[in-house]
N, C-alpha and C positions, 0 to 999 in steps of 0.2 A: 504494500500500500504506500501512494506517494506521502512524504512528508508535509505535515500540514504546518501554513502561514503562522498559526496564536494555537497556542495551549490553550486559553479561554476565552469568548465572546460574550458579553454580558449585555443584555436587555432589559429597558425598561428604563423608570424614574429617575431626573437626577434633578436637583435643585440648589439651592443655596439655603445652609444651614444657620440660622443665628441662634449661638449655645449663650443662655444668660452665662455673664460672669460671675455674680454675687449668688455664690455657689452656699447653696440651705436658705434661700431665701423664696417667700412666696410670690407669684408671678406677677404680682400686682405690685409687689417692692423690686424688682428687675430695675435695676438703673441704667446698665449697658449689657451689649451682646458681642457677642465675637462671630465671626463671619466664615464657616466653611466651607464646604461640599460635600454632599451628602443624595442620600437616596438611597434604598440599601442597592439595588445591584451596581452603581455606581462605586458604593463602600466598598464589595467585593470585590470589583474589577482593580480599584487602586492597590489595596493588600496584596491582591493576587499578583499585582506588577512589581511589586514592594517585595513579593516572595521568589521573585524571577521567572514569574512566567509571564511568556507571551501573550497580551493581552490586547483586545478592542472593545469599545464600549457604541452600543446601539442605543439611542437614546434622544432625544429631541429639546431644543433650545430656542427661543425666541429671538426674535430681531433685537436685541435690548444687552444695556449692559455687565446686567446677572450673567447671560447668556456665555459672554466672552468670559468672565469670572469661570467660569466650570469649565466649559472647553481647554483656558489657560491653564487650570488648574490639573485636568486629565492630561493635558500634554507633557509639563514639565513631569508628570507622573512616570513616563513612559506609556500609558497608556494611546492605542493610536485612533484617533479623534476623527479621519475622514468620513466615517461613517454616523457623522451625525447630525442630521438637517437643520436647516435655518426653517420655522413653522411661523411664516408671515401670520398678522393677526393674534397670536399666543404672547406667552410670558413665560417666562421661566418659573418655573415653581418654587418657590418658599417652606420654608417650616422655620418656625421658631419655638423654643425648646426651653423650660425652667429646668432646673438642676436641684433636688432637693434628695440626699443621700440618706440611708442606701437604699431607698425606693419609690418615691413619688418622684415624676419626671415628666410632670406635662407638658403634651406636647401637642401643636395646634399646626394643620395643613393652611396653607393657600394654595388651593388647585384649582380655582374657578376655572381658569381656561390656558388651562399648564400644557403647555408647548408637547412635553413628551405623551401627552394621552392622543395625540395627533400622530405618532407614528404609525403607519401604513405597511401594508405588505407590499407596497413596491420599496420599502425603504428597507425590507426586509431581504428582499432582491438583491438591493444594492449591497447588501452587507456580506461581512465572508462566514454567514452559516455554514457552509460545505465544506469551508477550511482552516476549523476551527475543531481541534480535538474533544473540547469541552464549548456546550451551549448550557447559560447557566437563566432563568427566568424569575419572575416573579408575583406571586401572589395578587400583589395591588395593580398589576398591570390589566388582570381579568376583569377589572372594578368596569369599565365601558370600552365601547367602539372609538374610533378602530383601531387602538392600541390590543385590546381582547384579543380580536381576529388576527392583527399582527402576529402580535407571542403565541398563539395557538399552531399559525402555521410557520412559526422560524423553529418551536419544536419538534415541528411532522417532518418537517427540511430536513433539521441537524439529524435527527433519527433517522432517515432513509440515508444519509451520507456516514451513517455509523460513529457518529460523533456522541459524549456522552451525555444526556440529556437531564439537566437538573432544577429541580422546582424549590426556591424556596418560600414556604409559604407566607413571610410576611402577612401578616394581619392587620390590616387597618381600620378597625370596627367603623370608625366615622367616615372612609372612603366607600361604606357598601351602603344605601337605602333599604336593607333587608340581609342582616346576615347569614340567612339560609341560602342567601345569592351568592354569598362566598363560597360556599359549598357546593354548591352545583356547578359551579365553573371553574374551581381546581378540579373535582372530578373530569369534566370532561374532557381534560388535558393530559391525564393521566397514563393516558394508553401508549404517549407520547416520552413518559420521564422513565429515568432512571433509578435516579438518586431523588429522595424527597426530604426536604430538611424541617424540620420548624418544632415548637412547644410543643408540651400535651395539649395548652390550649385550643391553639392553632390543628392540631392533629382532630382534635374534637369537631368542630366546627368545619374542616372542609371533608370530614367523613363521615360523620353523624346527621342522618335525614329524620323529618323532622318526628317521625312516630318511634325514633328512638330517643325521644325526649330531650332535644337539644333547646338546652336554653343560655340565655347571656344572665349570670348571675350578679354581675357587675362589670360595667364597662369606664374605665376612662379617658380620655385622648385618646391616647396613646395605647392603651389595650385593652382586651374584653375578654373576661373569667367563663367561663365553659360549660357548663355541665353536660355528662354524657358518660358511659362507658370507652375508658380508654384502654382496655383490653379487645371492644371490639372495633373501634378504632383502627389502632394496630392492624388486627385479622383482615378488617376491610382494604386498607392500603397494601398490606401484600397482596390482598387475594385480585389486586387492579394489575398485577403484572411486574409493578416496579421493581428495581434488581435488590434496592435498600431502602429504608427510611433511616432516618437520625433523627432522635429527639433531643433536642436541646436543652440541660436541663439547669440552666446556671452554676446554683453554690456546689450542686450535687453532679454534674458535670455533665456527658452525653452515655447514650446506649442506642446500640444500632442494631436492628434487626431486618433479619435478612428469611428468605422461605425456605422451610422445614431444617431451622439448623435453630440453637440457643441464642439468645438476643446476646451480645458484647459489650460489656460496661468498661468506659472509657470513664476514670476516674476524675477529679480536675484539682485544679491546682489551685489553692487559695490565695486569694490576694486582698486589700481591703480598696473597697467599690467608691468612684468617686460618681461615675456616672456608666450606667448598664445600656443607654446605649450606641450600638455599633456592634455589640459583642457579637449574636449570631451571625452580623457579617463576616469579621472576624473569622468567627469557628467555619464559614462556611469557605472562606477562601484558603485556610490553613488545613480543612478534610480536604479539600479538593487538589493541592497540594502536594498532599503526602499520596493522596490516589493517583493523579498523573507520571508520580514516581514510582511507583508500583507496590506502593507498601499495603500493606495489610490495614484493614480497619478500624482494628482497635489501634496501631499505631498513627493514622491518618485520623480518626477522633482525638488524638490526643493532644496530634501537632496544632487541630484547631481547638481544643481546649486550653491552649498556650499563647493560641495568637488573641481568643478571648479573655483571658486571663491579664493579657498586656493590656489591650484596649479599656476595658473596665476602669481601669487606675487613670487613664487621661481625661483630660478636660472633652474633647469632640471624636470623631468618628475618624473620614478618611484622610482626615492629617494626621492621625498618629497612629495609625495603623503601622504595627512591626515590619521592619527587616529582614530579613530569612534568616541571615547571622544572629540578628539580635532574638529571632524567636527559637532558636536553635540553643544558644547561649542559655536561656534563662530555663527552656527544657534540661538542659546538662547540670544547671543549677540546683535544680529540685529533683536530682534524683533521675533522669533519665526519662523515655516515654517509658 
């Protein structure tokens, strides 16, 4: 098989982050923000460049000067930028982000009419799906048209060109008008992935229909609590074909399971939390990782357990995303994978 262009292509959201500064303060006492780049397959695409692989990001920008802000910011990344359109009439999308440790973190979209939910499957065309080892997607991209139809079919693409297909589910309870809508549409993409990443929450919610008693038992911003069987869960998202799931589990770390074998507990590494998140981007670029290097699972959960473990301790997301030395380093530090 010929040699393919990127180890990874990443799809979907990117925006400009503003992380409050005045870190344990309520969002209504916010004095100033700091300004990054963000969006999770955006976060993973930077890491994953950060970790030395070859990387493109598909994603969409406004005519404006947020726009140049992320593009500038993907490039000095290493990350390779031609594939990502100017969307006359849009804006770049926003988030702004309170910091209150170790666990309230709200956090508020500006998507009205966000540049990247205009990506097209001609844009998809244009992009090197077919030469690209790893297609990596995301949850909130299924949120509307014709970004949906896009990521649906840059999955069906990468899959037919044998490239490795990965969902991660991101959950944005305030980007769906009906969260059983999230559910029906990471399913239907399913057939398509490989690798599926995300929470128990997350796991609940895009596999649990609705007469298995899925309910939001608390939602904030920023995320929404679950109720459901997560044993059938699980069962459900193997029995959809996929090759793994990973569940991400923060303090307690990840567990990956795979059909008719033991699920693998990938331990984690403790750190004290300034700000949670970015981490499962993180983890998701640091498994991905250690998989395009051929390692085993439980070793490839762990490298992203490491590179979440980093990220946690910083102020923002895809600017302080690890090193490959530095996350390799602080593995050898605590004892090994």
């Amino acid at each position: 098989m010929a040699e393919k262009t990127y180890d990874l292509l990443a799809v979907g959201r990117s925006c400009i982050d503003l992380y409050s500064n005045d870190i344990g303060a309520a969002f209504s006492d916010i004095t100033s923000f700091a300004a990054y780049v963000g969006g999770s397959p955006t976060n993973v695409c930077v890491a994953a460049a950060r970790l030395g692989l070859r990387t493109a990001m598909l994603t969409a920008v406004g005519p404006d000067p947020v726009g140049e802000f992320v593009v500038k910011f993907l490039a000095g990344e290493g990350v390779d930028t031609r594939f990502i359109p100017v969307k006359s009439g849009c804006r770049t999308s926003a988030v702004l982000l309170g910091i209150e440790p170790p666990d309230k973190f709200p956090m508020i979209y500006y998507r009205g009419d966000a540049a990247d939910a205009q990506i097209s499957i001609d844009d998809v065309l244009a992009a090197p799906v077919t030469d690209s080892r790893a297609v990596l997607i995301a949850g909130t991209n299924l949120a509307r048209d014709p970004l949906r139809s896009a990521t649906i079919y840059a999955a069906e693409r990468a899959r037919s060109a044998g490239a490795t297909v990965v969902l991660v589910l991101d959950l944005r309870a305030d980007q769906w008008h009906d969260l059983r809508a999230f559910g029906v549409a990471a399913r239907s993409v399913l057939r398509s992935i490989d690798i599926l990443i995300g929470t128990a929450d997350e796991l609940k919610a895009a596999m649990l229909t609705e007469d298995m008693k899925v309910s939001v038992e608390h939602s904030q911003v920023s995320e929404a609590h679950v109720s459901g069987d997560l044993a059938l869960a699980v069962a459900s998202a193997l029995d959809s074909g996929i090759q793994a799931l990973i569940m991400t589990r923060g303090r307690q770390g990840a567990a990956v399971y795979t059909r008719n074998a033991p699920s693998i507990e990938a331990p984690p590494y403790p750190v004290d939390i300034l700000n949670t998140l970015g981490a499962g981007d993180a983890f998701a670029a640091g498994l991905l990782y250690g998989r395009l290097k051929g390692w085993d699972w439980r070793r490839s959960a762990r490298m992203g357990n490491a590179c979440g473990a980093i990220v946690v301790t910083r102020h923002g997301c895809s600017k302080f995303m690890p090193y490959e030395q530095e996350a390799l380093d602080f593995v050898a530090g605590r004892g090994g994978f």
